[in-house]
C-alpha positions in Angstrom: -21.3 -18.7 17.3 -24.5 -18.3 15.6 -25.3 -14.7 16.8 -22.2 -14.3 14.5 -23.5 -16.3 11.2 -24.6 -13.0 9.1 -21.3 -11.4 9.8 -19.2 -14.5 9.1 -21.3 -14.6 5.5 -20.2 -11.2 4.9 -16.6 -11.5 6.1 -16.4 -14.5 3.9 -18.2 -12.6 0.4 -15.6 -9.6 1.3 -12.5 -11.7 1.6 -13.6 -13.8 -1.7 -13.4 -10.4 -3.4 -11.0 -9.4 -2.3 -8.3 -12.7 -2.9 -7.1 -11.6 -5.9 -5.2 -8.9 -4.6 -1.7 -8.6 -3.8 -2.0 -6.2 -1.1 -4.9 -4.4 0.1 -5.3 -0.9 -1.2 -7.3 2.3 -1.1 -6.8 5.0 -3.9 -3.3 4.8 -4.4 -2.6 4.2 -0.5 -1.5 0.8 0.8 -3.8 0.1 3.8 -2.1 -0.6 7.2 -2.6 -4.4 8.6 -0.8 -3.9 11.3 -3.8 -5.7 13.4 -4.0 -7.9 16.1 -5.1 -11.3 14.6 -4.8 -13.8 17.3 -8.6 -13.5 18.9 -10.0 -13.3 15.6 -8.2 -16.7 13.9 -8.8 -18.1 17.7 -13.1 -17.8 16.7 -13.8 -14.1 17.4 -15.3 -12.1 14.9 -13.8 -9.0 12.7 -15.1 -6.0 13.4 -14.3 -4.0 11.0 -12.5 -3.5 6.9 -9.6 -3.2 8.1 -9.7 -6.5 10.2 -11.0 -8.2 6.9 -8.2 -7.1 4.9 -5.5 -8.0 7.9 -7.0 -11.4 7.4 -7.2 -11.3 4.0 -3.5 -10.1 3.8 -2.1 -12.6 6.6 -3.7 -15.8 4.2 -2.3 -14.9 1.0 0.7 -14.4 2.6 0.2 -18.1 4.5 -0.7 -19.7 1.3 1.7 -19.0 -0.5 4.1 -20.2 1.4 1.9 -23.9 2.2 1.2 -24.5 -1.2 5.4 -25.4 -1.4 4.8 -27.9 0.7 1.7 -29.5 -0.5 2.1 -32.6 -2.9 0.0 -34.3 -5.7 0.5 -38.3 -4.9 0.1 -41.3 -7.2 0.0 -45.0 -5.9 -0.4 -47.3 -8.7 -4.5 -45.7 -10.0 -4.9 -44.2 -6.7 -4.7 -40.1 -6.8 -4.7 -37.6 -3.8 -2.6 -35.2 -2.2 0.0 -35.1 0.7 2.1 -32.8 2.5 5.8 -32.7 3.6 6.5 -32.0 6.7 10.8 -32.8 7.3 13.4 -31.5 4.9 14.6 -34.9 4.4 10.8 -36.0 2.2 8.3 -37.5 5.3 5.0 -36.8 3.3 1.6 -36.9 5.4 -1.1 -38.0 3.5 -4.1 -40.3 4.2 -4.3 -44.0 4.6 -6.6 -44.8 1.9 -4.5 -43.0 -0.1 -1.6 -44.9 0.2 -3.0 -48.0 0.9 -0.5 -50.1 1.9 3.2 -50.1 2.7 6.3 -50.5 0.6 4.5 -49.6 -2.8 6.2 -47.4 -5.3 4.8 -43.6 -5.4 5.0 -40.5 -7.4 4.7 -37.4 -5.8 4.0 -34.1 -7.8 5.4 -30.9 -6.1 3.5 -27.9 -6.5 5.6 -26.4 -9.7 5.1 -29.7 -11.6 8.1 -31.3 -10.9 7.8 -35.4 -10.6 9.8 -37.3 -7.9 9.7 -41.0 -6.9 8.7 -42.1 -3.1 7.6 -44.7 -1.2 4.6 -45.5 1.3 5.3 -46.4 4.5 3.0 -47.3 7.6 -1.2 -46.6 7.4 -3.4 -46.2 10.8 -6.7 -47.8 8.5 -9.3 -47.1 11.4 -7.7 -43.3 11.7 -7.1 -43.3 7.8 -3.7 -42.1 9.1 -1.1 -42.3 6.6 2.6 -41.8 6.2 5.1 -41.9 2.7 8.4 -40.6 1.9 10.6 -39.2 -0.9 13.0 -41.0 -1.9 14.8 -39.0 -4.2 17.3 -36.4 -2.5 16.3 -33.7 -1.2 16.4 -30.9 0.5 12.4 -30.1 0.3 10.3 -27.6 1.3 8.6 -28.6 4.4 5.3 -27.4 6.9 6.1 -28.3 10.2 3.6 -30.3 12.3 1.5 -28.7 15.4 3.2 -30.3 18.7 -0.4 -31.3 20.1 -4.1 -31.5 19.1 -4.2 -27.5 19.1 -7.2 -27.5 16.3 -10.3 -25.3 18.3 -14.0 -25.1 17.6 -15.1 -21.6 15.7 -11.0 -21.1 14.7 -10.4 -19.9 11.3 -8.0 -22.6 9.0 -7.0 -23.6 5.5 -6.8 -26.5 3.3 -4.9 -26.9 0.4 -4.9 -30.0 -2.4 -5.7 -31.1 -5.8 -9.4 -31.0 -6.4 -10.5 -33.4 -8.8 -7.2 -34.7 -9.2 -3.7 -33.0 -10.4 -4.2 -30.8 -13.1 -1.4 -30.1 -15.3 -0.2 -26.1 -14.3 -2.5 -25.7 -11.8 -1.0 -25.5 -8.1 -2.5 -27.0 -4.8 -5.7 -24.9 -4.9 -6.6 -23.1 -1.3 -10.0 -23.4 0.5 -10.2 -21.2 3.7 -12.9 -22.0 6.9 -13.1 -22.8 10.1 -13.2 -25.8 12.5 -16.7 -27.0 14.0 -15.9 -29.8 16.0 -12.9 -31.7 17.2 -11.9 -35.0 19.0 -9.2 -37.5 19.2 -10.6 -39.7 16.3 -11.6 -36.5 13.7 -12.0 -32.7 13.0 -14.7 -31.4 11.1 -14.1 -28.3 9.4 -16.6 -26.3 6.9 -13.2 -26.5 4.2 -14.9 -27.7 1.3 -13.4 -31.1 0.2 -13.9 -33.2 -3.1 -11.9 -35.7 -4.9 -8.4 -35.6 -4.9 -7.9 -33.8 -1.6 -7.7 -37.1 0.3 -4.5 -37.0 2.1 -3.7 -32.8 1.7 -3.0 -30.6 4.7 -5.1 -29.2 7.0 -3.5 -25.8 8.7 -4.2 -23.0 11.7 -3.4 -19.7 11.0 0.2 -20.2 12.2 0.7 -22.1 9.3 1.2 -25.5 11.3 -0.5 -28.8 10.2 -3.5 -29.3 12.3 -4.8 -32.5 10.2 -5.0 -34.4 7.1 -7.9 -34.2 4.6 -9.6 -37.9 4.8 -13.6 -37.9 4.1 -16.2 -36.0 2.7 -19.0 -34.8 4.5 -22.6 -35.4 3.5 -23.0 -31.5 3.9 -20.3 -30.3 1.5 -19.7 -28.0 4.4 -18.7 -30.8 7.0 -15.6 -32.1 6.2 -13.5 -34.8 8.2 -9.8 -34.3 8.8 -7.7 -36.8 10.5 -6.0 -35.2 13.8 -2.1 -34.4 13.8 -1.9 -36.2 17.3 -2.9 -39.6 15.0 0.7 -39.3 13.5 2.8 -37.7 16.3 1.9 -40.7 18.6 1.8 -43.7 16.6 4.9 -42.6 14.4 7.5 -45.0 15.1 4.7 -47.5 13.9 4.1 -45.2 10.6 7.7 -44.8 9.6 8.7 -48.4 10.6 6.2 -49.5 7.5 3.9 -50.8 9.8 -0.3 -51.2 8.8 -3.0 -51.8 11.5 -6.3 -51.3 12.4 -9.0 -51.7 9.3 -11.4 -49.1 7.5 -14.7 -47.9 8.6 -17.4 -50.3 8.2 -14.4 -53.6 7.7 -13.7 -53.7 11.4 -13.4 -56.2 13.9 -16.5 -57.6 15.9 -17.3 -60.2 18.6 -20.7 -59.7 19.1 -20.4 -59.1 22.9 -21.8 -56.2 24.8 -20.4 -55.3 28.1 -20.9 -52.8 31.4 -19.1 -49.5 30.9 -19.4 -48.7 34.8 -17.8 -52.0 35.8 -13.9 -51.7 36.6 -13.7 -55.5 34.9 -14.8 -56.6 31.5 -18.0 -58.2 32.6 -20.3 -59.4 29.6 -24.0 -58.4 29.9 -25.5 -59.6 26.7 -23.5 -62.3 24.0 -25.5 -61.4 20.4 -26.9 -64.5 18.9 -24.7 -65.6 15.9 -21.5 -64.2 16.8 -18.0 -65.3 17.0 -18.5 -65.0 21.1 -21.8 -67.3 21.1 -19.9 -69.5 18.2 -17.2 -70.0 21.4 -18.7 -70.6 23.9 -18.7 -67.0 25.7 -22.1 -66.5 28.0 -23.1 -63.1 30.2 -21.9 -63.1 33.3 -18.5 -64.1 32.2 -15.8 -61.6 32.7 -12.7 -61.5 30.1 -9.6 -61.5 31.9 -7.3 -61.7 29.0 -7.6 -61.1 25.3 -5.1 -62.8 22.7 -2.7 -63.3 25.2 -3.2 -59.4 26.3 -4.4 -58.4 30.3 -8.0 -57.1 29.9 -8.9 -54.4 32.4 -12.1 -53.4 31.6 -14.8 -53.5 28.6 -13.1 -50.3 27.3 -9.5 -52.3 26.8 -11.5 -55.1 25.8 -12.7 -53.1 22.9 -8.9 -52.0 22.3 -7.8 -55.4 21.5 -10.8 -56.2 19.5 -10.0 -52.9 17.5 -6.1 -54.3 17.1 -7.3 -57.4 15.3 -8.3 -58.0 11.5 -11.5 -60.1 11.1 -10.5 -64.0 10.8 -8.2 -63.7 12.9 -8.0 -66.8 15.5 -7.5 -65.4 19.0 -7.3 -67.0 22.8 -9.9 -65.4 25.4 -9.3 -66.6 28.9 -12.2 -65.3 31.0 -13.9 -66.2 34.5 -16.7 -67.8 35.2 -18.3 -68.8 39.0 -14.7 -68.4 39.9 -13.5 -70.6 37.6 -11.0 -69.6 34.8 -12.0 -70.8 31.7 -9.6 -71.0 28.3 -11.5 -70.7 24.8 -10.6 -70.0 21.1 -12.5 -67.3 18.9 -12.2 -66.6 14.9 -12.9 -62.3 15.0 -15.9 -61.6 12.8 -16.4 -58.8 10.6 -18.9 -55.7 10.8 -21.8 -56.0 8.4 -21.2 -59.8 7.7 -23.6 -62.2 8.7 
């Protein structure tokens, strides 16, 4: 990708200035876009004016039709954005946004019009949030992307509220292209500031990739929550359910285990911890978790991750063969 970076600069000046048209023209001549845009939105680069002005054509077109869908959204002081993706009012938006379930909500459609909602179930560690409408509907809707599809070096768009709603101004549109993906985040260069929390993040086919959640250091490394965060965890989201915590508040037990072992052996117990506090030594190897089968140190850190800090769990583990029953209170990251 970076033999590409000087072209990409230039693609991205040319299509800047030329956004403010309607349709791109030459003279008096409209200018054929009847290109082939699939490689190019996939990570290849344009090759030429008339590929630019395709591009720039297919967005416009693409954005205007996405910025129906996106929604301003108020939870008692807290402002961000959304999306709705079902015609009945499911709105995607991001878990710090909503904060937690069954609180009233207003959500601002993109003409101005106010309509009352309500949150529903939040993913914390994800910052994977879900709300709905709950005034009738029919509403214009983006659908969701089946699977993870978001690539690194594919073109996408954001829209949200910058900032915060502004009165007569509509989701405002930021165009890019993703950097990096994984099951836990996207990065995308979309710029992001206040008040796009919890807006859409699209591909090129118009379907919802991701949800805006945190801003990058580099104002050009933005993180998006994946789509596969609300497709597989939904029936927990739209039941009203809330789990896992925020970055930095999580769970900790102050063990460290071996990733190559196929059981949940415990190499090292960290001085202070809940684990040393009861009674856990290396050598020991968890069996069960809260009353949950532990496999491995990898599903050892699962359970961990499912529980809030004070909470008093059950750890039975082995030790010289003998199986051994204790009680832990789960700390918290950062406290001592």
């Amino acid at each position: 990708m970076t033999n590409f970076s000087g072209f990409f600069r230039f693609a991205a000046t040319v299509l800047l200035a030329l956004f403010s048209f309607q349709t791109p023209v030459v003279g008096d001549q409209v200018v054929s876009t009847s290109v082939d845009l699939t490689p190019i939105f996939d990570g290849q680069p344009p090759q030429s004016i008339d590929d630019l002005l395709a591009m720039q054509r297919h967005q416009q077109d693409l954005a205007d039709r996405l910025v129906r869908c996106t929604v301003a959204v108020v939870v008692d002081s807290a402002h961000g954005s959304g999306v709705i993706i079902s015609e009945d009012g499911y709105v995607l938006t991001a878990a710090h946004v909503a904060g937690q379930p069954n609180r009233r909500a207003t959500i601002i459609l993109s003409d101005g019009r106010r309509v009352r909602g309500t949150t529903l179930g939040c993913h914390l560690t994800l910052d994977a949030g879900l709300m709905k409408i709950t005034d009738p509907g029919p509403w214009p809707y983006a659908e969701m992307a089946e699977e993870d599809v978001a690539r690194r070096g594919q073109w996408c768009l954001v829209t949200g509220h910058p900032g915060g709603y502004q009165q007569g101004r509509p989701p405002v549109v930021r165009i890019g292209r993703v950097l990096s993906t994984d099951r836990f985040a996207v990065t995308t260069d979309c710029t992001l500031v206040g008040g796009d929390s919890g807006g859409p993040l699209f591909d090129m086919e118009g379907r919802v990739i991701g949800i805006n959640s945190r801003i990058g250091r580099d104002l050009t490394a933005n993180l998006h929550v994946p789509v596969v965060a609300y497709r597989e965890n939904w029936d927990r989201l739209a039941n009203g359910d809330q789990w896992g915590h925020f970055p930095g508040t999580g769970p900790v037990i102050g063990v460290r285990g071996s990733q190559d072992s196929e059981q949940a052996r415990i190499v090292q117990v960290y001085p202070g911890t809940p684990a040393e506090k009861a009674g856990i030594r290396a050598g020991d190897v968890i069996v069960k978790f809260n009353g949950k089968k532990v496999t491995d140190f990898s599903s050892l850190q699962v359970l961990v991750n499912d529980c809030q800090p004070g909470d008093k769990v059950s750890v039975e583990l082995l030790r010289d063969d003998r199986r051994v029953l204790l009680e832990m209170v789960v700390g918290q990251q950062g406290s001592p």
